[in-house]
Structures are given as structure tokens and as C-alpha cells.
C-alpha atoms as one frame of an Amber mdcrd trajectory, in Angstrom:
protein
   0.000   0.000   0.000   2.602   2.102   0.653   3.645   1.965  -3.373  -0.031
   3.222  -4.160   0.481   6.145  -1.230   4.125   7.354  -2.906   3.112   7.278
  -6.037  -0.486   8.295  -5.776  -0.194  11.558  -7.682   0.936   9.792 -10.865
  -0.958   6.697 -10.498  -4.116   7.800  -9.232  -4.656  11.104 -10.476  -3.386
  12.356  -7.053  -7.532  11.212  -6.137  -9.021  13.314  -8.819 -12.222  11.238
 -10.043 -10.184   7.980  -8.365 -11.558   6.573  -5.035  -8.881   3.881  -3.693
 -10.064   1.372  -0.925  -7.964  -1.328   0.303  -9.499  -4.431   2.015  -7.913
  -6.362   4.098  -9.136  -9.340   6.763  -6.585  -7.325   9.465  -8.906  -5.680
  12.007 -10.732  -2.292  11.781  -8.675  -1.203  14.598  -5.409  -2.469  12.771
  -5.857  -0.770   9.252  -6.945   2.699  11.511  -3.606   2.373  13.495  -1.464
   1.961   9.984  -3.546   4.370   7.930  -2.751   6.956  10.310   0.941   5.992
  10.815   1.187   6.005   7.261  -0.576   8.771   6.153  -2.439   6.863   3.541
  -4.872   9.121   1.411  -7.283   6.782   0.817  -9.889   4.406   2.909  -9.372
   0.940   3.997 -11.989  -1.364   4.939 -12.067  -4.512   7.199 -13.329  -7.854
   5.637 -12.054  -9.845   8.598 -14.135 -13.171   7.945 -13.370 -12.858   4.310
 -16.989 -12.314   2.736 -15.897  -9.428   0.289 -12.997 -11.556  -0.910 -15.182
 -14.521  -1.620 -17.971 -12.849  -3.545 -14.822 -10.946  -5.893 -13.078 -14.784
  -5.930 -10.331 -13.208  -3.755 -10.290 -15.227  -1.180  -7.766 -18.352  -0.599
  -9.228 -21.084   0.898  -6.441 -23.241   1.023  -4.727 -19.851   3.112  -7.336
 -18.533   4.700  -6.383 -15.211   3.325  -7.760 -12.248   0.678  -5.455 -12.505
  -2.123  -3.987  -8.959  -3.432  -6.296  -8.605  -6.342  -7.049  -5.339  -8.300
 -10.294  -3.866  -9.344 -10.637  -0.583 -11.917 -14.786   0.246 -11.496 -15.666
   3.050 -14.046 -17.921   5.730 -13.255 -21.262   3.536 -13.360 -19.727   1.042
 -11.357 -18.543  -1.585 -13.998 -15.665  -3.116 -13.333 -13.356  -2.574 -16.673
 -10.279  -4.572 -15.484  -9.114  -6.945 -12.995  -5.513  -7.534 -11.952  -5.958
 -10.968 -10.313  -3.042 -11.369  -8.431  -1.469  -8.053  -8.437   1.880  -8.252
  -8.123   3.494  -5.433  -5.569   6.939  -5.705  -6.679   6.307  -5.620 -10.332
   6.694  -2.320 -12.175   4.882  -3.911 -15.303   1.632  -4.228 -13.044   2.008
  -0.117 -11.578   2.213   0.641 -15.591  -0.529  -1.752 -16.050  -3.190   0.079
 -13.626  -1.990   3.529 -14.629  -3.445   2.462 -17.790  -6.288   1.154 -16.462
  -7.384   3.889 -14.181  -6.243   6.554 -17.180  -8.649   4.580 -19.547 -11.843
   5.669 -16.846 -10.710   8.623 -15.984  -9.944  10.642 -19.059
């Protein structure tokens, strides 16, 4: 997350028409403690028994853990493209959702 919160200006249109939520099965309590260590500039929402990653096929069962997945949703709320698994050390995949969000947001 932190790669989305450096680079969020370029990336994400520094929030201009881009809502970013990260969800995570870590507690409520945990993802308010990093957010505001952090200083992320976006929302993050608890999913701690793993319902949101199930119903957007997320969700390991094997692990027992949300996968890092990636969702564009256009203005109308259709999703337009999925990065399922998004990798966070990849540059190719940061290139890849710049285009993604640019291609919604223009």
C-alpha cells in the first residue's frame, strides 16, 4: 500500500475522479492504526471473515487469506479490469493500472 500512497499523484490522479479502498481481513482497529501511521490518502476497509474476498473470488481457501487482487470500477460502477493477483513488486503491473485507471478517468 505504501507503493499506491508514494506514487499516488501519478498513479491515481493524485484522487481526482479515483476513489482507492484497500481491504484487508486485518482488524478495523489495525488498518486505523497503519492508515494513520502512514498517512495513507485513501480508505481501507475490514473484511475480517473474508466475505468481500469470496464474492470478488479473492479469497484463498487453502490460506485462509484475501489474495492482493485489483479492481478498476468506471464511473457507473462496472468493473473494466481486474488484476488478479497483483503483483506489488512488479513495475509492469504499476504501468498496467496507470493504464487502467487513465482509460476511466480521461
Amino acid at each position: 500500500m505504501e507503493a499506491y500512497r508514494d506514487q499516488y499523484a501519478t498513479l491515481l490522479k493524485d484522487g481526482k475522479k479515483v476513489v482507492v479502498i484497500g481491504i484487508s481481513m486485518d482488524a478495523d482497529t489495525t488498518l486505523h492504526a497503519w492508515m494513520h501511521d502512514e498517512d495513507f490518502p485513501f480508505v481501507f476497509v475490514s473484511d475480517t471473515g473474508g466475505a468481500v474476498g469470496r464474492k470478488y473470488g479473492a479469497y484463498s481457501v487453502e490460506n485462509k487469506i484475501d489474495v492482493r487482487y485489483l479492481f478498476v470500477i468506471d464511473g457507473s460502477g462496472k468493473i473494466t479490469h481486474v488484476m488478479a493477483p497483483f503483483h506489488v513488486l512488479d513495475p509492469a503491473d504499476y504501468n498496467t493500472m496507470k493504464a487502467a485507471v487513465d482509460s476511466v478517468t480521461k
